[in-house]
Residue, then its C-alpha position, 0 to 999 in steps of 0.5 A: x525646362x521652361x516654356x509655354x504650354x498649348x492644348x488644342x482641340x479638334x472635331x476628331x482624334x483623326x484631324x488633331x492627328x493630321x494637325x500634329x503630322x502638318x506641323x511637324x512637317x512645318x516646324x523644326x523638330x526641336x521648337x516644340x513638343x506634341x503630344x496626343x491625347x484623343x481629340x486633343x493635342x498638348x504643345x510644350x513651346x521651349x522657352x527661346x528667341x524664337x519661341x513667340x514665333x513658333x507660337x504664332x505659327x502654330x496659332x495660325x495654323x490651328x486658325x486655318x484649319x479649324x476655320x469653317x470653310x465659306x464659300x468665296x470668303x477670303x482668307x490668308x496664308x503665309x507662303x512660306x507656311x504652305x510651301x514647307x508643309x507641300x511635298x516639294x520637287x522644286x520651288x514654285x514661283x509664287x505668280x504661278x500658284x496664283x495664276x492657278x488658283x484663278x484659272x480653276x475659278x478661285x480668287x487669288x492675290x499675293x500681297x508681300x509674303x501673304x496669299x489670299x485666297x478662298x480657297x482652302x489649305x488641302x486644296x492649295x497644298x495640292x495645287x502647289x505640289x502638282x505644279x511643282x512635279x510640272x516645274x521641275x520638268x520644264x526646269x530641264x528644257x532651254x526657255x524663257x522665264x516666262x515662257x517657263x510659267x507659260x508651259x508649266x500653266x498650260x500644262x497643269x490647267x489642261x492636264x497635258x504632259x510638257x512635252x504636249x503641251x509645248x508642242x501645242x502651244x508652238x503650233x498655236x503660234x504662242x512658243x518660237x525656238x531661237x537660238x535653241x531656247x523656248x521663248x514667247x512669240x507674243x506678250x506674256x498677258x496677251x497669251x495668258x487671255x488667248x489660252x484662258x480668257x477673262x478667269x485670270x482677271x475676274x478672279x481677283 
């Protein structure tokens, strides 16, 4: 069989092993072959139409996990990358994740399919998949779409159930009910500076 053969090396036989775990979770079963040896992981990429891609995903992911982390250097993810390696309940609008990231003090911006951040991969997945548990739920209510991301924020920062945290955002005089829907009272950007102040805009 003919293809393209990668051996990457790690600090541990534990990182090459959570290294090998993360891309199968990322990549189809059958567009590589892993194999471990101690500290070391041998890729076989078959030879396909999408075998330069699958290469530069891997490449990219050695990348991003074997970068040393700087505090407040910034660095890119592909989206798509981090929400198949992030136990999902349900997608995550891509403005919430960022909006997150910025109210815990990191720098965040979304430029096409691509997440800047200084923040690092453990630290973005977790982010991704405790936002997406609060998501689903407020999927269930009737509201808004912005009123949705509004609920889901408040509830993640302030680690408050949704139905707290809708409730306190009613009584903030932020959330109305008309119609039997949730919607906002106010501008979806006013609120956000009324709840979290100046972090959402220096942050970036």
């Amino acid at each position: 069989m003919k293809g393209r053969v990668l051996t990457l090396v790690f600090s541990s036989p534990e990182e090459a092993v959570h290294f090998l775990k993360t891309l199968e979770k990322l990549l189809p079963g059958k567009s590589f072959l892993g194999e471990l040896k101690a500290n070391k992981v041998k890729i076989f990429i078959p030879e396909s139409e999408n075998s330069e891609k699958t290469m530069h995903k891997i490449k990219q992911l050695y990348n991003q996990q074997r970068q040393p982390y700087s505090y407040g250097v910034m660095k890119n993810y592909d989206i798509s990358s981090i929400f198949s390696m992030a136990k999902l309940e349900v997608p995550v609008p891509v403005t919430l994740l960022v909006e997150a990231l910025k109210i815990q003090g990191r720098k965040a911006i979304i430029k096409g399919d691509i997440l800047y951040t200084d923040a690092t991969l453990n630290e973005i997945i977790k982010v991704v998949e405790r936002l997406s548990v609060i998501y689903k739920e407020v999927l269930s209510l009737e509201t808004t779409a912005q009123a949705r991301r509004l609920i889901s924020l408040y509830s993640f920062v302030n680690n408050k159930p949704v139905d707290s945290a809708v409730e306190e955002l009613s009584k903030l005089g932020i959330l109305t009910e008309s119609s039997g829907k949730l919607t906002l009272k106010v501008n979806y950007d006013v609120a956000l500076k009324a709840l979290f102040g100046s972090s959402l805009e220096d942050a970036t």
